[in-house]
N, C-alpha and C positions, 0 to 999 in steps of 0.2 A: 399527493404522493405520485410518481414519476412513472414506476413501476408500478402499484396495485391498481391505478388507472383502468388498466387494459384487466388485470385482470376480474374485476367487477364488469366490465361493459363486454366481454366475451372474446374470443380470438381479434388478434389483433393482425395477425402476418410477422409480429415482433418479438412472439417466445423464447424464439431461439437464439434472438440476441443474449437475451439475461441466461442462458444456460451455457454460453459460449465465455458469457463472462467469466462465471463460474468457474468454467474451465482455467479459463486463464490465471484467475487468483488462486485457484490450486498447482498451475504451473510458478506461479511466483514466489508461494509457498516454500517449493520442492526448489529453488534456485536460493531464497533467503535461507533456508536451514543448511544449503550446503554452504553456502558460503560464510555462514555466523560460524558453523563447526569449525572448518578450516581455520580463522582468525584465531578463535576462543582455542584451540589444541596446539596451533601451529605445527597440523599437520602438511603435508605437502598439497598445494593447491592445486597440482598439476593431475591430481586425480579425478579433480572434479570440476577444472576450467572447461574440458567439452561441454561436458554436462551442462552446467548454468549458461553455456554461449549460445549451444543448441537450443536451447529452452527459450534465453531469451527472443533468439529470432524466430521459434514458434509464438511467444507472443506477440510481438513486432506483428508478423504474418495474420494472427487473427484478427488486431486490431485494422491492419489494414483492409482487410476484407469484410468486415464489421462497417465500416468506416464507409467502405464503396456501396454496401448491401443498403445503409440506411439514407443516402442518398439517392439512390435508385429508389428508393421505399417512397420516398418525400416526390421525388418527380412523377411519380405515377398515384399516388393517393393523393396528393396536393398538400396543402398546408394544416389539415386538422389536425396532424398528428406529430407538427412539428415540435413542442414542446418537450412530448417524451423522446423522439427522433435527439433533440439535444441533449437533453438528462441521459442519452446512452452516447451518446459522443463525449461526453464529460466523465460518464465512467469508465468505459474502457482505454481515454489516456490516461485516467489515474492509473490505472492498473498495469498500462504499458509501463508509465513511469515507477511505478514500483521496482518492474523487473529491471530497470535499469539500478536503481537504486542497491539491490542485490547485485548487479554485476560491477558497481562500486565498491562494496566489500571485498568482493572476489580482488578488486585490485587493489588493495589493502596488502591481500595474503600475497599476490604474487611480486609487491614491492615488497617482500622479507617482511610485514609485521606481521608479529605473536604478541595475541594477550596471555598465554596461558602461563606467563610467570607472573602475574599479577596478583599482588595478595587479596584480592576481593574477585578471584576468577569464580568462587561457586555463585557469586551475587551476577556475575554478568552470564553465567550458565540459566542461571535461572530468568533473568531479565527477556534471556533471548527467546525463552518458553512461554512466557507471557506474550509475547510478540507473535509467534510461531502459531500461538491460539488464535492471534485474534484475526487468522487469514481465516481459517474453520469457522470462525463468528459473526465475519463479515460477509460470508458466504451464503451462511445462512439467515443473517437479516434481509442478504438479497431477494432468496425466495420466500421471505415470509417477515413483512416491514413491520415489526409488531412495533410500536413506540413505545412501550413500557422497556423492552429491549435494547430499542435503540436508544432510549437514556442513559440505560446501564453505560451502553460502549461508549457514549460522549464522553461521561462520568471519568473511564479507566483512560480515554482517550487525552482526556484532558490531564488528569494526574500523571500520565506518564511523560507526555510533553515538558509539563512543568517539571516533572526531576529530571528528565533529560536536558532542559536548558539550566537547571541550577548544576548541571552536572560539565558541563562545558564552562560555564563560566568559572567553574573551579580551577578548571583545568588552564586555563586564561591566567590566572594571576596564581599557579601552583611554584610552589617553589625546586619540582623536581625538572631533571633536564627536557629539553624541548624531545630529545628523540622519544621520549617515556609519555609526555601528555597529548602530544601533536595529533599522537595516530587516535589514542583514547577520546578526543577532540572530535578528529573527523567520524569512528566510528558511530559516536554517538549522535551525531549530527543525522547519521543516514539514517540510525533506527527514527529518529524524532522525526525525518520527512517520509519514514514508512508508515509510523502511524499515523500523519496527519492524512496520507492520501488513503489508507484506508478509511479511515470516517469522512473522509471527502465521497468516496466511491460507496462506503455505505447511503452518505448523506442523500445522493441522486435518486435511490431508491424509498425515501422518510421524505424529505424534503422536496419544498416548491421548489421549481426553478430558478426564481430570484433569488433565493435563500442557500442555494447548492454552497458550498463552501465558505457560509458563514454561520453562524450560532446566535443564540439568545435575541432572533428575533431582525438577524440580518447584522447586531455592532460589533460580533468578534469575526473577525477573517481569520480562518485557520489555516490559510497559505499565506499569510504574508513573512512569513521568515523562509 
């Protein structure tokens, strides 16, 4: 384990990474929920594109600083701590890339698309709440890697993927017009590469290093799409 490492063997110098993290996947958070809103109501984006631009270049900014801190770490401790030194360079660009990923969305809304005339709008309101949780869940596996835990989130992680790809590839051979599935398409594409990077970003914290971003043992890559 990447993170419970350090904390079994005592301070490390590197706490404050994983609480910065934190921080950050609660900024991510607060950037996907406004911009899933905005899509899903087709209210005006223009209320909340500060909001998610600002936010994102707070993240951007920590991980940058994050980034320089754990190298400075590395040049003055030497190499034993390099291991987890990458298992947190591995998490906080998941986490950056998350935020970009919500400011994908955002540009969904302010290219004029609305799902909120969609006859299954309650199904993707709710979809966006499962998603919305599992920033709260991977937050909290960060500080406390329990693996009974982190099964569950592979579990949900994996079943949403897979109806997020069977749900694209509907869209792929649908027979409604292109402006109607295209967006539906991209949308859901982004949610499927938010969930993989959150259990990528949980995985750094459960997971070897070797093993970061693959499953069952190192033979599924949960980034290769």
């Amino acid at each position: 384990m990447v993170l419970s490492f350090f904390r079994k063997g005592g301070s490390s110098g590197l706490d404050h990474v994983e609480e910065k993290a934190v921080t950050m996947l609660g900024d991510a958070r607060h950037s996907f929920d406004l911009a899933t809103t905005a899509v899903l109501s087709g209210s005006s984006s223009k209320s909340v594109a500060d909001d998610i631009r600002s936010t994102d270049q707070r993240i951007n900014q920590a991980e940058q600083d994050l980034r320089s801190e754990l190298v400075v770490h590395v040049s003055v401790q030497g190499t034993a701590d390099i291991a987890t030194v990458l298992g947190f360079l591995l998490m906080i660009k998941k986490i950056e890339r998350i935020g970009d990923q919500a400011k994908n969305i955002l540009d969904l809304a302010e290219a004029g698309v609305s799902l909120a005339d969609e006859e299954n709008i309650d199904e993707l309101h709710a979809e966006r709440q499962v998603v919305s949780r599992m920033f709260a869940d991977a937050a909290e596996l960060l500080t406390d890697p329990e693996p009974g835990r982190f099964d569950e989130f592979v579990a949900q992680s994996k079943a949403l993927s897979t109806d997020h790809a069977t749900k694209i590839a509907g869209f792929l051979h649908s027979d409604r017009p292109g402006r109607e599935v295209v967006p539906l398409a991209i949308y859901y594409r982004y949610l499927k590469r938010i969930v993989a990077n959150l259990l990528g970003t949980v995985g750094t914290a459960v997971e070897s290093l070797p093993h970061i971003d693959y499953l069952d043992d190192g033979a599924t890559d949960i980034t290769d799409d």
